[in-house]
C-alpha positions in Angstrom: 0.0 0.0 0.0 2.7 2.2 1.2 4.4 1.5 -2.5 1.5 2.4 -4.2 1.2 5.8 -2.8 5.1 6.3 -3.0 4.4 6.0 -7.0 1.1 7.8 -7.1 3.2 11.2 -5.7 5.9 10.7 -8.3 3.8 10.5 -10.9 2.1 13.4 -9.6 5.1 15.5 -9.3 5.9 14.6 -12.4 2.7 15.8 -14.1 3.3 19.0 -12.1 7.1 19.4 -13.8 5.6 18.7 -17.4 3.1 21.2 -16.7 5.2 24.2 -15.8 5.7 26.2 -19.3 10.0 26.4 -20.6 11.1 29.7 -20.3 13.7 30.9 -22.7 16.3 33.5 -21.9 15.1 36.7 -23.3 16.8 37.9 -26.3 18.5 41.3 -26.0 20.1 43.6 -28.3 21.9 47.1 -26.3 20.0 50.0 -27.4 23.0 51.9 -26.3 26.3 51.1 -25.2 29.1 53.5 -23.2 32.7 54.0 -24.0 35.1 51.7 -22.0 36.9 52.2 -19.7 40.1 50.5 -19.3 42.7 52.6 -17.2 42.3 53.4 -13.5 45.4 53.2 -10.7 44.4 51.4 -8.6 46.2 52.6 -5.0 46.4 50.5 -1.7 47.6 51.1 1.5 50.0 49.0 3.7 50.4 48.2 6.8 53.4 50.9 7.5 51.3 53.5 5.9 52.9 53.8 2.6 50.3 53.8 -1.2 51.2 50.8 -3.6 49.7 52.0 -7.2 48.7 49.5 -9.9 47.4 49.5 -13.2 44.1 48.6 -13.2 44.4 46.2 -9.8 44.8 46.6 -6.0 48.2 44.9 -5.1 50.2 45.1 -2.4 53.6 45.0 -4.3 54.3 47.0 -7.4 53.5 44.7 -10.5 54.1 44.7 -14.1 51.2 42.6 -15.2 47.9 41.8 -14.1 47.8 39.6 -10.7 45.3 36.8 -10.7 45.1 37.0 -7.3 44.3 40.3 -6.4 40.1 39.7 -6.3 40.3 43.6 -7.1 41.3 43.7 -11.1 39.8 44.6 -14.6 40.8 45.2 -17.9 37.9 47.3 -18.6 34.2 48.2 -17.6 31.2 49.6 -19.7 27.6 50.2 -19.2 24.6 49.7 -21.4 21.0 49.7 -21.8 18.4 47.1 -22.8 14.9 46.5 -22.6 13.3 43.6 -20.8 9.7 42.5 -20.6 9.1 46.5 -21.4 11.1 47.9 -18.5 14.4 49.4 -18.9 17.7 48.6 -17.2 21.3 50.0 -17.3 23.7 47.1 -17.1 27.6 47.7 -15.8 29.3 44.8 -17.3 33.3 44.6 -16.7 36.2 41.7 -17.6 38.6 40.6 -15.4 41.4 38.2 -14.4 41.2 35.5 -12.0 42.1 32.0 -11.0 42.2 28.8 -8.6 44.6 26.6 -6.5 44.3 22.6 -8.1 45.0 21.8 -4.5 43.8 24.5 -2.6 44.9 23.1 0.9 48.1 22.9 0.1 48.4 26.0 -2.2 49.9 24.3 -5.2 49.1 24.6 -9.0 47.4 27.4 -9.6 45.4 28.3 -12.5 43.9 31.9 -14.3 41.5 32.5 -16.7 38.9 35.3 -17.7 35.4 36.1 -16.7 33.3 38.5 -17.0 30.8 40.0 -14.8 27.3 42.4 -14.3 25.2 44.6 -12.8 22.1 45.1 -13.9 20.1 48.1 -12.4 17.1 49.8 -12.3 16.8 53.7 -14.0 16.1 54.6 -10.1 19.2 52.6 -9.1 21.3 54.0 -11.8 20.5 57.9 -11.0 22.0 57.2 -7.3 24.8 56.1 -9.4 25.0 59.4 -11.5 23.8 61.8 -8.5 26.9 60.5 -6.4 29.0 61.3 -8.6 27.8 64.9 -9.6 27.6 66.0 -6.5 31.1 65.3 -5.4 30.3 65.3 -2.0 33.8 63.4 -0.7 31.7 60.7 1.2 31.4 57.4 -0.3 28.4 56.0 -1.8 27.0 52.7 -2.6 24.7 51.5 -5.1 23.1 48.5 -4.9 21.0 46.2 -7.3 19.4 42.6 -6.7 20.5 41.4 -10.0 24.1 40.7 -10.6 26.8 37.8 -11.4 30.2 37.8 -11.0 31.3 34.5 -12.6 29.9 34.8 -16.1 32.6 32.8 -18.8 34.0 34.6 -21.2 36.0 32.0 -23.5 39.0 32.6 -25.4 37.6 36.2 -26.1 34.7 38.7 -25.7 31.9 39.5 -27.9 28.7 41.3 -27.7 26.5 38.0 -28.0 28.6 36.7 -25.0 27.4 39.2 -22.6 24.1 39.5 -23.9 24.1 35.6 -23.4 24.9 36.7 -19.6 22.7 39.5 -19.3 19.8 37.4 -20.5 20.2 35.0 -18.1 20.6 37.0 -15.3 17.5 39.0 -15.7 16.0 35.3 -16.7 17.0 33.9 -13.3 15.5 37.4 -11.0 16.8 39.3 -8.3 18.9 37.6 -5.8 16.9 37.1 -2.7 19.3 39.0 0.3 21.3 40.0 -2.7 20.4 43.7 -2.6 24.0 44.5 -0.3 25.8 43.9 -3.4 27.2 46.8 -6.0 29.9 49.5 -6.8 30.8 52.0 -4.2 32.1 55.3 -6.0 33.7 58.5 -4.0 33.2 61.4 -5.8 35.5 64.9 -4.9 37.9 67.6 -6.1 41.5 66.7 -5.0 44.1 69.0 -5.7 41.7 71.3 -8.1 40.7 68.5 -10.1 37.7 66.2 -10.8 38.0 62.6 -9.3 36.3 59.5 -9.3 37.7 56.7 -6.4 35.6 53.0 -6.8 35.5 49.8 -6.3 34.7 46.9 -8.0 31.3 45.4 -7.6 31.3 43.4 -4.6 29.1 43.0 -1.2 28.8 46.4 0.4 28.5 46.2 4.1 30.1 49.6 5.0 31.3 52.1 2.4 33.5 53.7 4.4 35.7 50.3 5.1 36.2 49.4 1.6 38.3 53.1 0.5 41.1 52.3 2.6 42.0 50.9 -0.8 40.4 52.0 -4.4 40.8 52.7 -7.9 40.9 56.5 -9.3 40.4 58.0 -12.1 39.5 61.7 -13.6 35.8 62.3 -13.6 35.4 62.8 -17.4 36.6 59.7 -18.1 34.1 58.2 -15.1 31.4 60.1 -16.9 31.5 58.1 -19.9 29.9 55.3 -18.4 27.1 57.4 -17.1 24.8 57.4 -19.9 21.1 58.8 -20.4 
């Protein structure tokens, strides 16, 4: 007897499954894309007080090329905007280097590669984004969305259909339930009589404040360019 209603559920369950409709990811075109950006220094304080600059990375050691290992890299970032089920969304989508221990307790054999990731936010989210930065208050700000990825594959090398590939499955997948902590944190201000822009990378944002004791910067026009209507 016990058998008999052990099968009955399954089958059940699997009428259930067979009735749910397949949704595809949405297909995407950007209606308009940003400039890139791909040069920031990115500056890090030690322990004894003294700034470490880097091209493009936070490093603790002055480097020649791009360190895997610094979870703070990219080669460049760019915004864009698409529509999705008639709502609009700005997408920051950036490529970056990173990697893997074979044998990760015992450190040995590591391993790089590229991937690329996004965040995909609201018009309302993106003006926080832009107002920040105009009003170059000095304090730092973070902006948050609920939909975002940062371990989308790249291949051997980028294309437009490979990040709209990503985006569409992002925004096919929904906001990340508790995920609404995560984004950029920018720090807007004149230093020195000119125009800066200091960020971060997108990660989780707890405290803004924490995260500049080590940043990227970069002049405010070229910031800007991302910032698009």
């Amino acid at each position: 007897m016990k058998n008999r209603i052990l099968i009955a559920c399954m089958l059940l369950a699997g009428f259930s499954v067979m009735a749910q409709e397949r949704e595809s990811a949405p297909s995407l075109t950007f209606e308009k894309k940003s400039e890139r950006l791909s040069e920031a220094t990115g500056w890090i304080q030690l322990l004894d007080g003294s700034w470490v600059g880097n091209k493009n990375m936070l490093y603790p050691a002055k480097s020649g090329k791009m360190e895997s290992h610094s979870d703070q890299n990219f080669y460049w970032l760019q915004t864009g905007t698409v529509t999705n089920n008639g709502k609009k969304y700005y997408v920051l989508f950036y490529e970056y280097l990173t990697g893997a221990y074979k044998y990760p307790e015992i450190k040995e054999d590591w391993s790089e590669w590229h991937e690329q990731g996004c965040l995909v936010f609201t018009p309302e989210e993106f003006e926080v984004l832009k107002d920040a930065v105009a009003k170059k208050t000095g304090k730092p700000v973070g902006v948050t969305t609920k939909f975002r990825e940062t371990n989308l594959p790249t291949g051997d090398s980028y294309t437009d259909e490979k990040t709209m590939k990503n985006i569409s499955s992002v925004l096919l997948r929904g906001p990340r339930e508790g995920g609404s902590k995560w984004g950029i944190a920018v720090n807007a201000q004149n230093s020195k009589g000119e125009d800066i822009v200091r960020f971060r990378m997108p990660e989780y944002i707890n405290d803004a404040d924490i995260y500049f004791k080590s940043y990227f910067e970069v002049k405010m026009d070229d910031f800007k360019k991302l910032l698009i209507d």
